[in-house]
Backbone as a printed PyTorch tensor [residue, N CA C, xyz], in Angstrom:
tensor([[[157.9210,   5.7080,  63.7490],
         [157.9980,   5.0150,  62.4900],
         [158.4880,   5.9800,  61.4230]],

        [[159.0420,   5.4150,  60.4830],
         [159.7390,   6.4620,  59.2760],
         [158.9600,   6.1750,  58.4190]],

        [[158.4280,   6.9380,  57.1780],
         [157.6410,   7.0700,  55.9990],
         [158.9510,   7.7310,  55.0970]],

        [[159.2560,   7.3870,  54.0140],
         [160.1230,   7.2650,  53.1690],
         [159.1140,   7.4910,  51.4610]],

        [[159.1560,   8.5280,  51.2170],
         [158.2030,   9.1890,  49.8890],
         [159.3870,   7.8770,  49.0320]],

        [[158.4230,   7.4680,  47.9630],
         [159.1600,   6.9020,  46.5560],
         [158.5150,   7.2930,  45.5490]],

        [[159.6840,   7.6240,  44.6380],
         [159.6270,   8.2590,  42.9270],
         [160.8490,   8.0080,  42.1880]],

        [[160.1500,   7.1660,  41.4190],
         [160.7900,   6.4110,  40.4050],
         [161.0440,   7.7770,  39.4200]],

        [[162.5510,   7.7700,  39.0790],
         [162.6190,   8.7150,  37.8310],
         [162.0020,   8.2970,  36.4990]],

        [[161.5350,   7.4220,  36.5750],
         [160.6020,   6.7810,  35.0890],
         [158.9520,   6.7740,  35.5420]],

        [[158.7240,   7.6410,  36.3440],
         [157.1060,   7.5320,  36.6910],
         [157.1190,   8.7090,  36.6340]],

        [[155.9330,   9.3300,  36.6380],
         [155.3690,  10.6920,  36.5330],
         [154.8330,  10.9520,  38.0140]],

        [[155.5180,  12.2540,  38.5630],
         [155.3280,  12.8180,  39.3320],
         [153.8580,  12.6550,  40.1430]],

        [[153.4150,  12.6870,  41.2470],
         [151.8860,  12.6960,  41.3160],
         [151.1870,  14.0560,  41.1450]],

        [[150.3330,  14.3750,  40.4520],
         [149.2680,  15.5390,  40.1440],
         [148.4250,  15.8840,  41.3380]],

        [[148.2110,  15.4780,  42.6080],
         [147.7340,  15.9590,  43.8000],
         [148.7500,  15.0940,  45.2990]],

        [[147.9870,  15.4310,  46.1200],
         [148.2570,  15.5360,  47.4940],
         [148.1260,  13.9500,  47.6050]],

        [[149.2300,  13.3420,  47.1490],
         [149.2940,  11.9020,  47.4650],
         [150.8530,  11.5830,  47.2450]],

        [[151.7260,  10.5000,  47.2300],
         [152.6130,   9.6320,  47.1260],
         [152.7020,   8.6590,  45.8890]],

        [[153.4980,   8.3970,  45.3370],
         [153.4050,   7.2270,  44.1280],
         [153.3870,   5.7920,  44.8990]],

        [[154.5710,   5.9210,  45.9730],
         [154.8770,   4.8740,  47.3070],
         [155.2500,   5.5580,  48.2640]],

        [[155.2760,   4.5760,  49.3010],
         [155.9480,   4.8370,  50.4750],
         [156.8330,   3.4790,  51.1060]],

        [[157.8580,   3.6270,  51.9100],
         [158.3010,   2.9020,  52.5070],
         [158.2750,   3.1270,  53.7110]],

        [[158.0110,   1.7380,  54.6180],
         [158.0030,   2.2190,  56.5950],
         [159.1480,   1.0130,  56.6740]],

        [[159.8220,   1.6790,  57.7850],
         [160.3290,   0.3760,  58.7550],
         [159.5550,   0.5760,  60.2980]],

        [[159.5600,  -0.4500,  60.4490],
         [158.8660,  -0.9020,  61.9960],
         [158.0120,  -0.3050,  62.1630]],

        [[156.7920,  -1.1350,  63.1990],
         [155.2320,  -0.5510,  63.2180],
         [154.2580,  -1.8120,  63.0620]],

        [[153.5680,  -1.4120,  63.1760],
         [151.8550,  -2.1340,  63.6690],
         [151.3390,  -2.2260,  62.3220]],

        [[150.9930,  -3.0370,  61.1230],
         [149.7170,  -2.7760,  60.4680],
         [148.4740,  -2.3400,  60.9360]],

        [[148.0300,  -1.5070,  60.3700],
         [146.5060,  -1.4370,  60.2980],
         [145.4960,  -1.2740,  59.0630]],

        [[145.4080,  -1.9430,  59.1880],
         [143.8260,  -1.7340,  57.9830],
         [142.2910,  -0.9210,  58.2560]],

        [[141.8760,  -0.3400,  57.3410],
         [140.8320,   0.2820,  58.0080],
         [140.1290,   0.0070,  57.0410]],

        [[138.9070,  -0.4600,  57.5210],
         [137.5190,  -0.7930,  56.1530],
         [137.0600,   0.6020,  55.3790]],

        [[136.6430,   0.2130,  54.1940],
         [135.8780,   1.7240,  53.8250],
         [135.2650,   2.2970,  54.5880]],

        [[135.5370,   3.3250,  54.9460],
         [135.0990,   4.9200,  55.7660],
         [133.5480,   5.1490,  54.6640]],

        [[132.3500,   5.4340,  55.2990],
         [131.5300,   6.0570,  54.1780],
         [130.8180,   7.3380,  55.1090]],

        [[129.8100,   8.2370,  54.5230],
         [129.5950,   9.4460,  55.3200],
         [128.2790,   9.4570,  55.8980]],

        [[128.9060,   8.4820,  57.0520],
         [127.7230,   8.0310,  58.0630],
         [128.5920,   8.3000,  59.9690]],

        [[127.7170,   9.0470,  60.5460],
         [127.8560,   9.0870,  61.8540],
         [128.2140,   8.0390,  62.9110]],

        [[128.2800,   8.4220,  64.0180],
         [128.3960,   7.2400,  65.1220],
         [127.6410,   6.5050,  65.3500]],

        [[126.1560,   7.1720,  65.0360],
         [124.4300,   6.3460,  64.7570],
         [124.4080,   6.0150,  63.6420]],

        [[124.7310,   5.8170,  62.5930],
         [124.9790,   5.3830,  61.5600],
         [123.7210,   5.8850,  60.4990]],

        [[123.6270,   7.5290,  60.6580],
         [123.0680,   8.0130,  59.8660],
         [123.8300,   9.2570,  58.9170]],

        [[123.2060,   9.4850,  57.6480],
         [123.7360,   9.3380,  56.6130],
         [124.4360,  11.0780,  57.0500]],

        [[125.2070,  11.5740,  56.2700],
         [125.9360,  12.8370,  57.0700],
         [125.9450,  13.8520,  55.3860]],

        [[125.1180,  14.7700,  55.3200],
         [125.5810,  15.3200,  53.7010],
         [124.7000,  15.3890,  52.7000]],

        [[123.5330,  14.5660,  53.0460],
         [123.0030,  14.2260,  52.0860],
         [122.9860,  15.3660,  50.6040]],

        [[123.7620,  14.6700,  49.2780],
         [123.6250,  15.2870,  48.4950],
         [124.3540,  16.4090,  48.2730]],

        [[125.2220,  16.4400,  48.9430],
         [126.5130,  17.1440,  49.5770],
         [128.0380,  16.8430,  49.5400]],

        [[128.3370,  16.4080,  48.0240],
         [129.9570,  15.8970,  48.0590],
         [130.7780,  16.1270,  49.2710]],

        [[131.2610,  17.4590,  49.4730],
         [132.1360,  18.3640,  50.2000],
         [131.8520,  17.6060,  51.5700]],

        [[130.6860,  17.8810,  51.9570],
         [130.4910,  17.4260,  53.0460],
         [130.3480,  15.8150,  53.4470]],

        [[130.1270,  15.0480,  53.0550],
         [130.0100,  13.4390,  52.9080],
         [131.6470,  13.3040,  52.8960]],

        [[132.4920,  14.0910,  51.9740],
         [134.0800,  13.7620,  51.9120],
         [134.4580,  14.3340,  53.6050]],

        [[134.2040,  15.1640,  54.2750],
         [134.8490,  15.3070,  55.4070],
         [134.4980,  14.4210,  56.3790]],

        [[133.0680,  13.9980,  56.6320],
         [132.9070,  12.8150,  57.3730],
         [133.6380,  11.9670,  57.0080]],

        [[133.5180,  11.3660,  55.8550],
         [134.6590,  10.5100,  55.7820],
         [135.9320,  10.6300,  56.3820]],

        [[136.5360,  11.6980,  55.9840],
         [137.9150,  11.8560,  56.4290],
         [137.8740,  12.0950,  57.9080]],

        [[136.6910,  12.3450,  58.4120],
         [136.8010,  12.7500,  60.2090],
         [136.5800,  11.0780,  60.4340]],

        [[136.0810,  10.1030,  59.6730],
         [135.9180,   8.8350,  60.0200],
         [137.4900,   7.5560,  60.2590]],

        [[137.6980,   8.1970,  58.8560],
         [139.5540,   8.0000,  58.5870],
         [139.9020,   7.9860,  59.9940]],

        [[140.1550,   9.2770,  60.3270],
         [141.2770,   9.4990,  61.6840],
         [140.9760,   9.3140,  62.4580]],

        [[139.2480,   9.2370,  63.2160],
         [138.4280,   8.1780,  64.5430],
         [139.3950,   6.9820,  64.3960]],

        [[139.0910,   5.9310,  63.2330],
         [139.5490,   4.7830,  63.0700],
         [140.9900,   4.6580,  63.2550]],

        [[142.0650,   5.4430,  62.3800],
         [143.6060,   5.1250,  62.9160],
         [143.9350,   5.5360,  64.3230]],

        [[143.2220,   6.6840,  64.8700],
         [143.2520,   7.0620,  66.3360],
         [142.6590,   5.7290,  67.1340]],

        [[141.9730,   4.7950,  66.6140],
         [141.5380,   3.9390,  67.4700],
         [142.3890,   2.5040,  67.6350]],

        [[143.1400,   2.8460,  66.6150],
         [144.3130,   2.0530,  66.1800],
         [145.3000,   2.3390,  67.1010]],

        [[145.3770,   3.5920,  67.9320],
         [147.0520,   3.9420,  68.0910],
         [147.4900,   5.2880,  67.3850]],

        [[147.1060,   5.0650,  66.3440],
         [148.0560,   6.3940,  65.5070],
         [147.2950,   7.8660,  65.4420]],

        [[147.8790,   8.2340,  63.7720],
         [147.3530,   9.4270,  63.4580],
         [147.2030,   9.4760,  62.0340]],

        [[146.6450,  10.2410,  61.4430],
         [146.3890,   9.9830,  60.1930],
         [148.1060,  10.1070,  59.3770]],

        [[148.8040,  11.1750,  59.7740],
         [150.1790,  10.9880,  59.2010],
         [150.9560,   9.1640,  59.0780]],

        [[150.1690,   8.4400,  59.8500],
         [150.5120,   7.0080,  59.9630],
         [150.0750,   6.2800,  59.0450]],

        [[148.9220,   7.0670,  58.1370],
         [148.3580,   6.3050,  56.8690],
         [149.3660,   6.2280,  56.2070]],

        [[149.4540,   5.4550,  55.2250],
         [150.2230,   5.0520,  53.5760],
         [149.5270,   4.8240,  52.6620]],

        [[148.4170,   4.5490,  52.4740],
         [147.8810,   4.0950,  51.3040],
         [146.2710,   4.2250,  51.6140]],

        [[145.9420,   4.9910,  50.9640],
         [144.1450,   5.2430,  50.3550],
         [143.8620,   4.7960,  49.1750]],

        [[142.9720,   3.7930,  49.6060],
         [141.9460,   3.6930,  48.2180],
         [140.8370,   4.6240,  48.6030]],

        [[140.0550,   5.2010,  47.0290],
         [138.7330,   6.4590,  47.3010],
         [137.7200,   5.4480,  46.0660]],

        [[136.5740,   5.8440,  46.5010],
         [136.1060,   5.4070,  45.3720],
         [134.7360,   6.4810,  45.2230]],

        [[134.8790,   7.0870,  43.6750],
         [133.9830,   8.2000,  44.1980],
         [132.2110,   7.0690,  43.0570]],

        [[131.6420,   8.0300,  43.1620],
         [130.5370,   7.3430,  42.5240],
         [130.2770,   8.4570,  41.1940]],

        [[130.6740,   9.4770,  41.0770],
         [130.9500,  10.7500,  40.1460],
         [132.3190,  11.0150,  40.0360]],

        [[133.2700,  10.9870,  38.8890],
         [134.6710,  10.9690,  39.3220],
         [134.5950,  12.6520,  38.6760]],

        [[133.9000,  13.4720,  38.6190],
         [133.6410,  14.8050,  38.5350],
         [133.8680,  15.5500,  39.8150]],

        [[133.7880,  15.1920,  40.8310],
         [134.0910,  15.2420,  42.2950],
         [135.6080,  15.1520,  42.7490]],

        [[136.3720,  14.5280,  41.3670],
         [137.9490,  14.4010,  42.1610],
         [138.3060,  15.6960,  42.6570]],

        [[138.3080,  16.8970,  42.2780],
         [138.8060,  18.1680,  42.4470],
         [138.3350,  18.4130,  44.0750]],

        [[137.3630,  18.0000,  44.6810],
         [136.8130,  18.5590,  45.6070],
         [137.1620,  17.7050,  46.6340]],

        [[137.5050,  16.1600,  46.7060],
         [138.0310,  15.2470,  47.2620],
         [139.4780,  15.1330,  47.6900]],

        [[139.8290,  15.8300,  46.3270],
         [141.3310,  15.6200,  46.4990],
         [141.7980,  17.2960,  47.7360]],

        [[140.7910,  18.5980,  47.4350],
         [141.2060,  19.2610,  48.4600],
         [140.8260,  19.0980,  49.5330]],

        [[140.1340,  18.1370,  50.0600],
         [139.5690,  17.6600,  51.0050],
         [140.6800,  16.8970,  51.9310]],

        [[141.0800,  16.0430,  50.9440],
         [142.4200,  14.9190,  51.7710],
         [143.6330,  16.0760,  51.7470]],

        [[143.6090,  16.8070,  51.2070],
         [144.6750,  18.2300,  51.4140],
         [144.5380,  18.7300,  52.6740]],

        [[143.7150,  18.7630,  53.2260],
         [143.3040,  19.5790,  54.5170],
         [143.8460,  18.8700,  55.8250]],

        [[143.9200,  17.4180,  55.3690],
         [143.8740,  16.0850,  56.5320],
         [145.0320,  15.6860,  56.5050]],

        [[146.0350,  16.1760,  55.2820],
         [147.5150,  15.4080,  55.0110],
         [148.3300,  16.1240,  54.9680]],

        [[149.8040,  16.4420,  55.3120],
         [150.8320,  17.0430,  54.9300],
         [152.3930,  16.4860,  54.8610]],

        [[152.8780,  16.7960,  54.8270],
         [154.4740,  16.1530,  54.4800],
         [154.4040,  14.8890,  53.8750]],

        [[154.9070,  14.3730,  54.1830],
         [154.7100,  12.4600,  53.2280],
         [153.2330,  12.1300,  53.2900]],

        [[152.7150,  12.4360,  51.8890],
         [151.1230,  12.4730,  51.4800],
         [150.8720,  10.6570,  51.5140]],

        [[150.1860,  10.1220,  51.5030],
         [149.7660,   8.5350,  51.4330],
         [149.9470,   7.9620,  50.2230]],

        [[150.4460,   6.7740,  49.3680],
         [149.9290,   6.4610,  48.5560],
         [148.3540,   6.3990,  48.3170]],

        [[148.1760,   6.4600,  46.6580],
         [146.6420,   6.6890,  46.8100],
         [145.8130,   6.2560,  45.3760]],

        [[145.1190,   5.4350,  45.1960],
         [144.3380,   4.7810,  44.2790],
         [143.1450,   5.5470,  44.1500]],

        [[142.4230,   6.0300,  42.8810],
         [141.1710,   6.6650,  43.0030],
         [140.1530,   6.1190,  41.8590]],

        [[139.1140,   5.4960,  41.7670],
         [138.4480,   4.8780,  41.2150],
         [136.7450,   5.4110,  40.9680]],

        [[136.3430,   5.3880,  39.7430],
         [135.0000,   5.7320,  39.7550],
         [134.2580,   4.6560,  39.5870]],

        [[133.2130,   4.0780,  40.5810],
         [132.3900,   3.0740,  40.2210],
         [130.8010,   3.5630,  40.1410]],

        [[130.1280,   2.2380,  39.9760],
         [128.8120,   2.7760,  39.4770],
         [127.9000,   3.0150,  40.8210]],

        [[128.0820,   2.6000,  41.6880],
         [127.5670,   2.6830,  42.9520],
         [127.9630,   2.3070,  43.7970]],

        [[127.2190,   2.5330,  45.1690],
         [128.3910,   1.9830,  46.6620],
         [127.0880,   1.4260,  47.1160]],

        [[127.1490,   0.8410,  48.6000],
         [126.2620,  -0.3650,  48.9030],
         [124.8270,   0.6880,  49.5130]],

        [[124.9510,   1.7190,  50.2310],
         [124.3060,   2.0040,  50.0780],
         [123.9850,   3.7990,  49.0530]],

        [[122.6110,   4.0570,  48.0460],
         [122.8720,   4.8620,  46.7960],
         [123.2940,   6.0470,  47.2120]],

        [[122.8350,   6.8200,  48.4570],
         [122.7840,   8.0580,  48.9770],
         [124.4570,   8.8180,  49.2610]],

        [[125.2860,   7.0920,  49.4130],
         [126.6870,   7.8100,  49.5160],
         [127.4480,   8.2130,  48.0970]],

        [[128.0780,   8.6700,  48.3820],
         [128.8680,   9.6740,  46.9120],
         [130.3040,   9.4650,  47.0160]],

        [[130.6370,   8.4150,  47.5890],
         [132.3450,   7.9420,  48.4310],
         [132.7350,   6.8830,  49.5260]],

        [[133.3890,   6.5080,  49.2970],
         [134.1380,   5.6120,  50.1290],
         [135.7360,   5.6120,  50.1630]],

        [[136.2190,   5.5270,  51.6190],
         [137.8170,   5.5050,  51.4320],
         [138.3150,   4.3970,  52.3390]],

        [[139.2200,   3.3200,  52.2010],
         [139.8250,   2.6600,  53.0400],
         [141.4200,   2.9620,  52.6610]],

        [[142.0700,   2.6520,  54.0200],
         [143.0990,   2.9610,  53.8940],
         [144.0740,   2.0790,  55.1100]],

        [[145.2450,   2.1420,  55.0210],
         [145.9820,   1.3140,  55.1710],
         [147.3020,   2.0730,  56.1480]],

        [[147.6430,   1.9430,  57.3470],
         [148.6400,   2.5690,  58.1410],
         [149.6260,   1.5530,  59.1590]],

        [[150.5720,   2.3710,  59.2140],
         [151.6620,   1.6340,  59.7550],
         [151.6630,   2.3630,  61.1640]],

        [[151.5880,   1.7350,  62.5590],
         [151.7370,   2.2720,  63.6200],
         [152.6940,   2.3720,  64.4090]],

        [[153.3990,   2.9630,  65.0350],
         [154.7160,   2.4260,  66.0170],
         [154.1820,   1.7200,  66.7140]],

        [[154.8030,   0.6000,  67.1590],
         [154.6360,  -0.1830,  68.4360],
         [155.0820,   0.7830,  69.5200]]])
């Protein structure tokens, strides 16, 4: 599959390790539900621990597109949603670690809480697979 970076000369550059757009031809959708920083037993991973709650996540990310078929380079688009947006700095080098060459599009949002209080993040994200 091809990933095709887009930048509009009338948009502002992106400030981290993401994409403004992307374009694919051919491939599989996949959707992946919010990732949160919980194990295979579905216990909590970090507690109280940004840094660490963000890598489960992101080790959750790439379980899920790997279960898809792909690889995380197959993502395009992350939504994050932190619950402290004081945390972007540490999130964003986090998805640095997991991404390179054509970064994902990427939405980042601070809300007041996630479903359950103990998490500090959530990411879903969105990939194109080769058939």
């Amino acid at each position: 599959m091809e990933k095709i970076t887009l930048q509009a000369d009338s948009v502002a550059k992106p400030m981290g390790p993401y994409s403004q757009g992307i374009k694919t031809h051919g491939g599989a959708l996949l959707c992946i539900s919010g990732q949160v920083p919980e194990n295979a037993q579905g216990d909590l991973v970090g507690a109280g621990d940004f840094r660490v709650q963000a890598v489960q996540v992101m080790e959750n990310l790439k379980a899920m597109v790997e279960a898809g078929g792909g690889t995380l380079g197959d993502i395009v688009k992350l939504t994050i949603f932190l619950t402290d947006i004081r945390n972007y700095k540490v999130v964003s080098e986090v998805r640095a670690q997991y991404f390179e060459g054509v970064y994902p599009a990427s939405t980042l949002v601070e809300v007041s809480r996630l479903v359950q209080p103990e998490w500090m993040l959530e990411i879903e994200a969105i990939a194109m697979v080769e058939r």
